[in-house]
C-alpha positions in Angstrom: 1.3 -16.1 -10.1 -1.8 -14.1 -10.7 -3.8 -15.7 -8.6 -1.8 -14.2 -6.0 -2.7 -10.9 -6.8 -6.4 -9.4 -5.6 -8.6 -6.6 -6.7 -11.1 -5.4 -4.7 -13.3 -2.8 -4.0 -14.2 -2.0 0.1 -12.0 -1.0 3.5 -8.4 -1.9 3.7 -9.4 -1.9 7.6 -11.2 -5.1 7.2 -8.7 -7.5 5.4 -7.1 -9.9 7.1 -3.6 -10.1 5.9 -0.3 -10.7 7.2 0.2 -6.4 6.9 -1.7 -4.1 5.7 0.0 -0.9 4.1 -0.7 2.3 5.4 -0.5 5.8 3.1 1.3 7.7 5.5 2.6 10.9 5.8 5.9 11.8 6.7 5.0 12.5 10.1 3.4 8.5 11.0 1.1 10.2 13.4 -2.1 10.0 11.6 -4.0 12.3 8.8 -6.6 11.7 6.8 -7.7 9.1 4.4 -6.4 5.7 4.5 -4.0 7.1 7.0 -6.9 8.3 9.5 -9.2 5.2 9.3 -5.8 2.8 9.9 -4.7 5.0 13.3 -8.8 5.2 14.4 -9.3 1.2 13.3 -6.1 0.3 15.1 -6.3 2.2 18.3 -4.0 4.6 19.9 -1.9 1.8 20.8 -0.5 2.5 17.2 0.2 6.2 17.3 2.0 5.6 20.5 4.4 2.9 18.7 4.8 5.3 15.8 6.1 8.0 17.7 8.7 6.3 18.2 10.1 5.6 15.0 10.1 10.2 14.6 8.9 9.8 10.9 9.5 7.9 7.6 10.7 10.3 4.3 9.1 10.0 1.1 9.6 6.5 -1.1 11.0 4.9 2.3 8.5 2.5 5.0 8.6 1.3 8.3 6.5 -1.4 10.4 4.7 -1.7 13.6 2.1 -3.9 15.6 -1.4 -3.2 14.2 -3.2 -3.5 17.8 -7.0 -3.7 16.8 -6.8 -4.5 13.3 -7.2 -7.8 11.6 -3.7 -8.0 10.9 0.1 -8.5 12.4 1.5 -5.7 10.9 0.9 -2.2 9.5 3.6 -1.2 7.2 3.7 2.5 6.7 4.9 4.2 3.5 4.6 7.6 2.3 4.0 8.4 -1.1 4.8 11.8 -3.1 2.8 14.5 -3.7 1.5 14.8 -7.3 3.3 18.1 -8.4 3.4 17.9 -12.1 4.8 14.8 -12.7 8.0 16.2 -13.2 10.1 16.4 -9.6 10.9 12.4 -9.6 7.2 11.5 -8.3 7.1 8.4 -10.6 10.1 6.6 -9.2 9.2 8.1 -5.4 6.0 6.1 -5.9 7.7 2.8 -7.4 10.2 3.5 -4.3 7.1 3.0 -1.7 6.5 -0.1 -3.0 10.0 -1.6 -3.1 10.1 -0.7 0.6 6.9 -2.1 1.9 7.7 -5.7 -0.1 11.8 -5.2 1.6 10.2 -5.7 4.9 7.4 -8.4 3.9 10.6 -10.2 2.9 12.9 -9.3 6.0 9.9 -10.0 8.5 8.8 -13.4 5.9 5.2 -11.8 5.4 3.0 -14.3 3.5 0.0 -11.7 3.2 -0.4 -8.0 2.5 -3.3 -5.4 1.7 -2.2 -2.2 0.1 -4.5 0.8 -1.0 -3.7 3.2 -4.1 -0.8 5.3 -2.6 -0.4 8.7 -3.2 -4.2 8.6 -5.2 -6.1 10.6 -2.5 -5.3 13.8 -1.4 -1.5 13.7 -2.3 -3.0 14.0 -6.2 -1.3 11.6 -7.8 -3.4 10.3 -11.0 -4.6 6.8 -10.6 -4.7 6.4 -14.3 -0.3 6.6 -13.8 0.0 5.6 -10.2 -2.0 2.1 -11.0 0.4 0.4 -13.6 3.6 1.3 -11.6 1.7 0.3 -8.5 1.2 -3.0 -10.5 4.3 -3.6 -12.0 6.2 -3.1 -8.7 3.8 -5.5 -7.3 3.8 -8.6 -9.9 7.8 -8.1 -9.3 7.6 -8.9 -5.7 4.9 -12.0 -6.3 7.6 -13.0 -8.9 11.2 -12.8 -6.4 9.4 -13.6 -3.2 7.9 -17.4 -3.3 6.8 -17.2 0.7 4.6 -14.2 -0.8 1.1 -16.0 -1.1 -1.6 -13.3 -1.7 -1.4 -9.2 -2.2 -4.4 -7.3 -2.4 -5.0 -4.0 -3.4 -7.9 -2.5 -1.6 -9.5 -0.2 -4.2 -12.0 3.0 -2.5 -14.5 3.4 -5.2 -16.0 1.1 -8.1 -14.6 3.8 -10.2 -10.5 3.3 -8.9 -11.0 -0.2 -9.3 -12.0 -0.1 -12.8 -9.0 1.8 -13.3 -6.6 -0.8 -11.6 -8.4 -4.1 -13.6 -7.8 -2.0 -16.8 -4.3 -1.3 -16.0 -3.5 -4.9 -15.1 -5.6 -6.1 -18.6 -2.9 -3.2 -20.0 -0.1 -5.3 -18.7 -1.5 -8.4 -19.6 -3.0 -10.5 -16.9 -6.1 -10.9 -15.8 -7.0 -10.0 -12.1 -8.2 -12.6 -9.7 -11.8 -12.0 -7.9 
């Protein structure tokens, strides 16, 4: 199984993959981050789809085309905003995952690219958000057979340190 699983440093706008996940905000129309560089990488043919779905709540995700990007599909999830760690944030974030890997089942995705949700400007610390990022994903790998390759899509060398150490944590080494 863990040679399904990918760590990697770069732009989660230039995997090919089945889906890729976007970090959205409630809204779906765009923002910053990982949310800005999918809408601009994609075209607006994507904001255009997305209006039409009138927004996704927290822990919850919805798909679209992805128009100009190397993939099929963008799944959209929004994370929680770090507040503390104490208003349910942990189990929101678990929640985004579940969601995303419900559709790659319903829509039989074989592929998906994911970034750190929730790790940018929503605050949440990568050092907690990586093992439950993690643990939701090995679960999917482990219940969905037609699920051949996930990749999280690290920004920095730094967040990827912290997502090879969290998987060592959990024991399993990551693939290259």
């Amino acid at each position: 199984m863990d040679d399904r699983l990918v760590l990697m440093q770069g732009d989660l706008t230039k995997v090919a993959a089945d889906a890729l996940v976007n970090a959205a905000n409630s809204s779906l129309l765009g923002g910053g981050g990982v949310d800005g560089a999918i809408h601009r990488a994609a075209g607006p043919e994507l904001l255009a789809e997305c209006r039409t779905l009138h927004g996704c709540p927290t822990g919850e995700a919805r798909i679209t085309g992805a128009y100009r990007l190397p993939a099929r599909h963008v799944i959209h999830t929004v994370g929680p905003v770090w507040r503390g760690g104490h208003q349910g944030e942990r189990g929101q974030l678990a929640r985004c995952y579940r969601s995303v890997f419900e559709l790659v089942e319903r829509h039989a995705l074989r592929s998906v690219a994911f970034p750190s949700i929730s790790t940018g400007v929503y605050g949440f610390p990568i050092s907690e958000a990586a093992p439950i990022a993690l643990r939701e994903i090995r679960a999917a790998l482990a219940h969905q057979p037609q699920l051949e390759r996930v990749t999280v899509v690290l920004f920095s060398a730094a967040d990827l340190e912290v997502y090879r150490q969290a998987l060592a944590a959990a024991g399993a080494p990551p693939s290259a």
